[in-house]
C-alpha positions as CSV (number, residue, x, y, z in Angstrom):
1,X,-97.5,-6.9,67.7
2,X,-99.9,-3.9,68.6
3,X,-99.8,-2.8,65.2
4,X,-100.5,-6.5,63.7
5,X,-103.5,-7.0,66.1
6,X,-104.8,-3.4,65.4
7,X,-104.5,-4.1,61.7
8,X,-106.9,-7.8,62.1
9,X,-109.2,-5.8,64.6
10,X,-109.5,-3.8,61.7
11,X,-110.4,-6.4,59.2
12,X,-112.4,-8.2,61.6
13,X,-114.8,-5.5,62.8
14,X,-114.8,-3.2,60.0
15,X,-112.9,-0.1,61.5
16,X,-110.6,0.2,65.1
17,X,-112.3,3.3,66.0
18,X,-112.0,3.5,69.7
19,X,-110.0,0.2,70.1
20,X,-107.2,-0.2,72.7
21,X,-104.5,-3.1,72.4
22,X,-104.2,-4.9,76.2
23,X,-102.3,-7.6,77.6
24,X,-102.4,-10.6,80.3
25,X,-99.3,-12.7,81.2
26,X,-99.9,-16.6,81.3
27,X,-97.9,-18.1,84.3
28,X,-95.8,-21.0,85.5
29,X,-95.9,-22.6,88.9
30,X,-91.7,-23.1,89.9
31,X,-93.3,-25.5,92.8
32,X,-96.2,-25.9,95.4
33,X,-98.6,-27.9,92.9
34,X,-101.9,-28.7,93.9
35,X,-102.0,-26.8,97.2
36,X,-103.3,-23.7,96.1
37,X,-107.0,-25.7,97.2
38,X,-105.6,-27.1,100.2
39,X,-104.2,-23.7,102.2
40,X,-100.8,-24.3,101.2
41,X,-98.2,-22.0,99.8
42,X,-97.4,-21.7,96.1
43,X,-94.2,-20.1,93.8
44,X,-95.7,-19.2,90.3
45,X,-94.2,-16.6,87.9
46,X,-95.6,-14.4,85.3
47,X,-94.1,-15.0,82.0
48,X,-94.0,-12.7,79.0
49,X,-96.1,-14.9,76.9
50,X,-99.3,-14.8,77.7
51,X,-102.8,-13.4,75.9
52,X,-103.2,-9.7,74.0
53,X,-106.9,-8.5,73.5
54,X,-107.6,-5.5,71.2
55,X,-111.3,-4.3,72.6
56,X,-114.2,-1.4,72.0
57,X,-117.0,-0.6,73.5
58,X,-120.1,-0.8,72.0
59,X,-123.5,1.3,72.4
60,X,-125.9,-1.7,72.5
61,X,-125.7,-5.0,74.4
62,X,-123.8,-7.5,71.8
63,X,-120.6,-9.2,72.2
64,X,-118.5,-10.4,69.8
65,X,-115.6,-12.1,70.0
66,X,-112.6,-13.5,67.6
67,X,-109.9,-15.6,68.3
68,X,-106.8,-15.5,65.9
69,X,-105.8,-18.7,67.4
70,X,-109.9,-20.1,66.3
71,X,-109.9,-18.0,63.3
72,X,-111.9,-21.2,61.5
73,X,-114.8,-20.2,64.3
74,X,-115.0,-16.9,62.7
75,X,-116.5,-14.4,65.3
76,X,-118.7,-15.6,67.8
77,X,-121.4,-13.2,68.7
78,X,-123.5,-12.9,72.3
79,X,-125.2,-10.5,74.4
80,X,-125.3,-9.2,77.8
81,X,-128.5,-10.8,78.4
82,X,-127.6,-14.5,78.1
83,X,-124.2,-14.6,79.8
84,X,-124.5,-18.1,80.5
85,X,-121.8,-21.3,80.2
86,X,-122.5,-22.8,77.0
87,X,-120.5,-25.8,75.9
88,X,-120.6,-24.4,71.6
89,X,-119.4,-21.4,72.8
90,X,-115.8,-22.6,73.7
91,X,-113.4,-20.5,74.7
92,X,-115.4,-17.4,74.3
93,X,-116.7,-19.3,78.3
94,X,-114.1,-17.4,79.8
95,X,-114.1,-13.5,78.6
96,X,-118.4,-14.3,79.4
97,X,-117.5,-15.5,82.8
98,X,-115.4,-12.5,83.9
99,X,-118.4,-10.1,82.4
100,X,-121.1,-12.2,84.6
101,X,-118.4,-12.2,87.4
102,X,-118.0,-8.3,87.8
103,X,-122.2,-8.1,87.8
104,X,-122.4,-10.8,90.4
105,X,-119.5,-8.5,92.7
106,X,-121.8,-5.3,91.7
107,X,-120.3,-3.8,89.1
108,X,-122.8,-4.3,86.0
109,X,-121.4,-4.3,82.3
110,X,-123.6,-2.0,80.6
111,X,-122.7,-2.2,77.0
112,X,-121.3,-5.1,74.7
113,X,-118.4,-4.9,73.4
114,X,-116.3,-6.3,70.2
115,X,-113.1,-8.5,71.2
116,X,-110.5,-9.8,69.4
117,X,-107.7,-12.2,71.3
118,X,-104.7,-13.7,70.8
119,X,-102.5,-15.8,72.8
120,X,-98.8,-17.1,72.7
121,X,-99.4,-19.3,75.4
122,X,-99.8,-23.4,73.6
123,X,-103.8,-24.0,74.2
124,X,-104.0,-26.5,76.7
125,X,-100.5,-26.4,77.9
126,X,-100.9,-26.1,81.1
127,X,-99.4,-22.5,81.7
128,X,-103.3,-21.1,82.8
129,X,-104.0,-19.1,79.1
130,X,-107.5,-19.6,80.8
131,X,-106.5,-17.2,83.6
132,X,-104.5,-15.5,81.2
133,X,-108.2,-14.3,79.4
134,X,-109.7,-13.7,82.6
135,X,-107.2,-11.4,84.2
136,X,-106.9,-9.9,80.6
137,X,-110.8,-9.7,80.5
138,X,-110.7,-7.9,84.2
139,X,-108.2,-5.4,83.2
140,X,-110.3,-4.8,79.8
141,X,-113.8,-3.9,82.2
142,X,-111.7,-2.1,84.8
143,X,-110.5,0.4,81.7
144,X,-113.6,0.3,79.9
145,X,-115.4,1.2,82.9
146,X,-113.8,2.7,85.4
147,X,-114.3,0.1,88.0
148,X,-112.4,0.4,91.2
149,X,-110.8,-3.0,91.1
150,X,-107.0,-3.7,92.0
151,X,-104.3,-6.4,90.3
152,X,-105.2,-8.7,93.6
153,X,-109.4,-8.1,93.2
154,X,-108.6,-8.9,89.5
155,X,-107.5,-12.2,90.3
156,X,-110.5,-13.2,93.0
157,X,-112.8,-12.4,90.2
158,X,-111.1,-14.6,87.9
159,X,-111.2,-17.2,90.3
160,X,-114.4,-16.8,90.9
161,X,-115.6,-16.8,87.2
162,X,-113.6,-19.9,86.5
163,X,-115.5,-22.0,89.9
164,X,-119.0,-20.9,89.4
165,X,-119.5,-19.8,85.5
166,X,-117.0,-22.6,84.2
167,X,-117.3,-24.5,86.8
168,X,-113.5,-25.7,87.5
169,X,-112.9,-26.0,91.0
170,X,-109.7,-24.5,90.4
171,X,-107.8,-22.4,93.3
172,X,-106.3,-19.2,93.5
173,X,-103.0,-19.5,92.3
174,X,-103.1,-19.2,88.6
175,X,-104.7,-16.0,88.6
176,X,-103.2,-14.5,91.3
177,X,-99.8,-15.2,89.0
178,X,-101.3,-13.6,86.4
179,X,-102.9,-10.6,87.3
180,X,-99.8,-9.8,90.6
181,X,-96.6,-11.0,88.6
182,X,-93.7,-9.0,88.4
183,X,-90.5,-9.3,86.4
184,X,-87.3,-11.5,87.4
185,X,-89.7,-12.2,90.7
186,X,-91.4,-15.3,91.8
187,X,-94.7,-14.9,94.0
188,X,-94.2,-16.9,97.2
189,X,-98.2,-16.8,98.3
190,X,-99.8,-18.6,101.6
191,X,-103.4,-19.3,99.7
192,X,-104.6,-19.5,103.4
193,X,-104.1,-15.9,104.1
194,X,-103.4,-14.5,100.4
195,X,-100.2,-13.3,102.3
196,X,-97.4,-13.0,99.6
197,X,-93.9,-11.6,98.8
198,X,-91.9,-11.1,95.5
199,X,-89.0,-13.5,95.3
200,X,-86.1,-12.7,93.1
201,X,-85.0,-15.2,91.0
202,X,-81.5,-15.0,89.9
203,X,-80.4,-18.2,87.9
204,X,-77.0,-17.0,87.0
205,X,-76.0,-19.4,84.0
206,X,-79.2,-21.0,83.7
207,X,-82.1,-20.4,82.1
208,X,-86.5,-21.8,82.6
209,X,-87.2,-24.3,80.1
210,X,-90.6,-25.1,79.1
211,X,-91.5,-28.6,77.9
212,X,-94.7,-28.6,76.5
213,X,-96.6,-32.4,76.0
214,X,-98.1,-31.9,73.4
215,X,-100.8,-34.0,75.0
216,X,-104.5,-32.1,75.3
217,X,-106.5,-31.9,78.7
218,X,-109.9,-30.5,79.4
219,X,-109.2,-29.1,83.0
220,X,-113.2,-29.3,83.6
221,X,-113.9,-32.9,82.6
222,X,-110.1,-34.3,84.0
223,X,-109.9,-36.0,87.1
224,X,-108.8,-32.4,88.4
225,X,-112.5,-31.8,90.7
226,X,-111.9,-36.1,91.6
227,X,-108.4,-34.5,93.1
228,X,-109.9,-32.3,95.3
229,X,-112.9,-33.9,96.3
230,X,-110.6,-36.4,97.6
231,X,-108.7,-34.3,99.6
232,X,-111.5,-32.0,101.2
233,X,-112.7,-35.7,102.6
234,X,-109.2,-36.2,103.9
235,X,-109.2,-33.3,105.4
236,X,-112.8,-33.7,106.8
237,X,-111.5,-37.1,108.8
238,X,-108.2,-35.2,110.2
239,X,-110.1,-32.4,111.4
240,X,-111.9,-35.1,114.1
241,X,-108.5,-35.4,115.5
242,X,-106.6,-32.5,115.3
243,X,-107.2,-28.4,115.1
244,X,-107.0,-27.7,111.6
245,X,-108.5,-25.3,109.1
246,X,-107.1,-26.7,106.0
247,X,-103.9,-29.6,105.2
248,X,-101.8,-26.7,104.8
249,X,-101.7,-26.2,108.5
250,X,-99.6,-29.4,108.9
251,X,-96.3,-30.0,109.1
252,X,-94.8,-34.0,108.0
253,X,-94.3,-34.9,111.3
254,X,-97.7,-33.8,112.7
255,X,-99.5,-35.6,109.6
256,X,-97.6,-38.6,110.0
257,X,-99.0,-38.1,113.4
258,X,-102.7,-38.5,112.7
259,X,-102.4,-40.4,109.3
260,X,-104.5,-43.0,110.4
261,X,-107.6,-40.8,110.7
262,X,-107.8,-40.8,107.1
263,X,-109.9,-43.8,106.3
264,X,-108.8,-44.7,102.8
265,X,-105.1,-45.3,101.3
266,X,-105.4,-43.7,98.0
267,X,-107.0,-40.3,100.3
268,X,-104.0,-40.6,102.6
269,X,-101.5,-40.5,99.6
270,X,-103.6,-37.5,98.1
271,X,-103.4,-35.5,101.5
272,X,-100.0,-36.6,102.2
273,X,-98.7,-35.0,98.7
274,X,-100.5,-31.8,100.2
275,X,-99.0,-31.6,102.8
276,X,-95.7,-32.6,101.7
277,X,-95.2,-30.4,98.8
278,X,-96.5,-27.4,101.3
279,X,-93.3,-27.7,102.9
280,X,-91.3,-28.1,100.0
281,X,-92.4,-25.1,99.0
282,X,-91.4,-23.4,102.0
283,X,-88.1,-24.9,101.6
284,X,-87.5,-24.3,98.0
285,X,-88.3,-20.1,98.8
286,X,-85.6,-20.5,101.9
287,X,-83.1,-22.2,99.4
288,X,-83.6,-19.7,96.3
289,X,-83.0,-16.9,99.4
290,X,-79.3,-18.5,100.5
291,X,-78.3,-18.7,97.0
292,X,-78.6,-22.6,97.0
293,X,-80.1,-23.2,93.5
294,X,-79.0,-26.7,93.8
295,X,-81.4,-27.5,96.7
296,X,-83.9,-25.8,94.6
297,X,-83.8,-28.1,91.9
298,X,-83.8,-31.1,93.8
299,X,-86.9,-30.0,95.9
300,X,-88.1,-29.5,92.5
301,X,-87.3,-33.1,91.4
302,X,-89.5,-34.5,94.8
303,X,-92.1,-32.3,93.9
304,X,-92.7,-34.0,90.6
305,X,-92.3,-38.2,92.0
306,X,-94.5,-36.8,94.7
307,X,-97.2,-35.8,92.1
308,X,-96.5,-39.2,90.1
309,X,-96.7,-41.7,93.3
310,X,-98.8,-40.0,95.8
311,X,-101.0,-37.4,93.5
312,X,-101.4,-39.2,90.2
313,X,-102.0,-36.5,88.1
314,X,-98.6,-36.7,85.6
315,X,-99.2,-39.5,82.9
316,X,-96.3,-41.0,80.6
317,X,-96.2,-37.8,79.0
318,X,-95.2,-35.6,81.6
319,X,-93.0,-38.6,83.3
320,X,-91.2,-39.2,80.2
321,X,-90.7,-35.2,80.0
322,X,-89.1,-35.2,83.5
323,X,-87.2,-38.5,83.7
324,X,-85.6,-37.2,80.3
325,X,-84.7,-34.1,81.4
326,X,-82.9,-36.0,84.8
327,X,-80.9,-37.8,82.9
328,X,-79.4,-34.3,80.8
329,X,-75.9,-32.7,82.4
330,X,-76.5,-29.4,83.2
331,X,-80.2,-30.0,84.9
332,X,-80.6,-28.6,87.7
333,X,-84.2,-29.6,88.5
334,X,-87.8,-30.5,86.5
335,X,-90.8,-31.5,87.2
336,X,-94.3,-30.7,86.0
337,X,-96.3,-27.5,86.5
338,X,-100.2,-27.1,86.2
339,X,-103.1,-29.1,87.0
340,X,-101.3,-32.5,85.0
341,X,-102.6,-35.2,82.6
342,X,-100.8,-33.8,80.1
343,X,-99.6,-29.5,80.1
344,X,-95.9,-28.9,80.2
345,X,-92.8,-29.6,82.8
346,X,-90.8,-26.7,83.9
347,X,-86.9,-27.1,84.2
348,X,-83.5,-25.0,85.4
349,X,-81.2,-26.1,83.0
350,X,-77.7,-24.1,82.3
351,X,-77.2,-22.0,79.6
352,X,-74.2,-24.3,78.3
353,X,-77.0,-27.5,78.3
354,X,-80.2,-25.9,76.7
355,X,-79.4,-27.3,72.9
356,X,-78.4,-30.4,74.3
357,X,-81.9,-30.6,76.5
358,X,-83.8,-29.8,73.7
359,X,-82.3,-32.4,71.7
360,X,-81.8,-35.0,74.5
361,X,-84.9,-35.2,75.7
362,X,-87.0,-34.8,72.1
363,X,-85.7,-37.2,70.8
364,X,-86.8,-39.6,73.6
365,X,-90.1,-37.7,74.1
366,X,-90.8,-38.5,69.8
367,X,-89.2,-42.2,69.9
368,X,-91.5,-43.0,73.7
369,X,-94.6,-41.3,72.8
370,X,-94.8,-40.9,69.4
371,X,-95.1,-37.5,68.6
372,X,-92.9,-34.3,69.3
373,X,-93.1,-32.1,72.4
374,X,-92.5,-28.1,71.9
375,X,-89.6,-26.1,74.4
376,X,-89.9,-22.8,75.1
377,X,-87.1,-20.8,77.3
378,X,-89.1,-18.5,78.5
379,X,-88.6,-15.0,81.1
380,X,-90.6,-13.6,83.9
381,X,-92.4,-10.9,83.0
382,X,-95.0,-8.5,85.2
383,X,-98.9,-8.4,85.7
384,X,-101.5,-7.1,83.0
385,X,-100.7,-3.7,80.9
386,X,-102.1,-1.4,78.6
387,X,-100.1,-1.7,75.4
């Protein structure tokens, strides 16, 4: 791969003089969906697809950028001096944010650079190739530069790029899975306190399978900001009747407690989901520690009817995906991952029962829908590299 990418560098730019071959994992969330923003824990992994950027510095203030995946946009060129979110510029949004990022944090990008990307990670699947570019992006400046920035800073800048520069309101979950993963270990992380431990995963006989929809979602323009609008009011009512900092700090029986501050149904379904799959979470990380894979997969399972019924952000797609894979021997949990409307489901399925998944639940998928969802068994794999 490093030789391939050097090679097109090459052809793109004219020479590769000075050009070093990096790489960004893209991530998937096992379960704690949609708590990241509401102080809740999270249990993403790293995978070892993700996004590879081959990069030089320049001596003047240009940027140009080529995407192997976009190679009909040709290369799309920039400067330093008008690092601002433009909607033509696509997907070159993100690398720009990260650059603006580290100058807003005090660390100013003095020269331009030429960047070429690609990514293994299905555009718009769900499994945060956006973060992937940014945490790739931030490891890129941090060698480039010198810039005394760790794995964990990596992410926050990220973050931050993707809320002010793109502005996605997203949390702080898929970059911190990103830029912090390590292999065969799941990141359980409090997003309250950024407090986290590595998790071993051992699914002896099993494998991760990735479902991917097939279906396209702008995170931006989706209903994604709506989500947590609605649940920053929800918490704003509890807060007059209980000591809380965010709906992470509730257990079910304490919400069920003071439900009826909430003044709107749809909010208190939002906010119960929070606080709900907060505690899953935490159950799902004591299950995977006793060995009880089983429990896992059915706190996955809740997870995802919690995200159809209370959160409303999974679709027929994604539903179809799940209630597919449920009805497959040899499942031991699915559900979706990401931000929804569309993206990918994540599922434990056995080794004995991964051709009949794939074939199982495509068929349904292309007969319901109407066109064919991808699967990808896929590994945890570690945090940004130098290749």
């Amino acid at each position: 791969m490093r030789e391939q990418l050097l090679q097109k560098f090459g052809e793109i730019f004219g020479d590769t003089d000075g050009a070093k071959v990096y790489f960004a994992p893209g991530r998937v969330n096992l379960i704690g969906e949609h708590t990241d923003y509401n102080g809740g824990h999270v249990f993403p992994c790293a995978l070892t697809i993700g996004t590879y950027g081959v990069a030089r510095k320049r001596q003047d203030r240009k940027l140009r950028f080529y995407s192997v995946n976009f190679e009909r946009l040709g290369v799309i060129e920039s400067d330093l001096d008008s690092l601002k979110p433009e909607k033509e510029a696509g997907w070159t949004n993100y690398p720009k944010g990260v650059l603006w990022a580290f100058g807003e944090k005090g660390m100013q990008v003095t020269n331009g650079m030429d960047l070429l990307l690609f990514g293994n990670i299905p555009n718009g699947s769900g499994l945060s190739s956006s973060a992937s570019v940014e945490v790739l992006t931030g490891s890129i400046l941090r060698d480039m530069y010198g810039f005394s920035v760790d794995n964990q800073q990596l992410a926050l800048i990220g973050q931050y790029s993707e809320n002010r520069f793109n502005g996605v309101n997203c949390g702080i979950m898929d970059q911190f899975a990103c830029a912090m993963g390590r292999a065969d270990n799941a990141i359980f992380l409090d997003t309250a306190t950024m407090v986290f431990e590595y998790a071993p995963i051992h699914l002896e006989g099993a494998k991760l399978v990735i479902s991917c929809s097939n279906k396209k979602r702008g995170l931006g323009d989706s209903k994604y900001n709506e989500r947590r609008s609605e649940c920053e009011t929800a918490l704003a009512e509890l807060q007059k009747v209980v000591d809380i900092r965010t709906l992470g700090d509730l257990d079910e029986e304490r919400f069920e407690e003071y439900k009826d501050a909430i003044k709107d149904a749809v909010r208190v379904r939002r906010a119960r989901h929070a606080v709900y799959e907060n505690q899953r979470t935490v159950k799902a990380v004591a299950a995977l520690k006793a060995n009880d894979i089983a429990e896992f997969g059915r706190l996955m399972n809740a997870s995802h009817v919690s995200l159809r019924d209370d959160y409303e952000v999974t679709g027929i797609e994604l539903d179809t995906l799940v209630e597919q894979a449920w009805k497959v021997e040899g499942v031991i949990g699915s559900r979706m991952t990401g931000a929804g409307f569309g993206g990918c489901t994540v599922s434990i399925v056995k080794d004995s029962a991964i051709e009949a998944f794939q074939e199982q639940v495509g068929k349904a998928y292309l007969e319901k829908i109407g066109y064919a969802a991808d699967f990808y068994v896929v590994e945890i794999g570690d945090g940004p590299v130098i290749l």
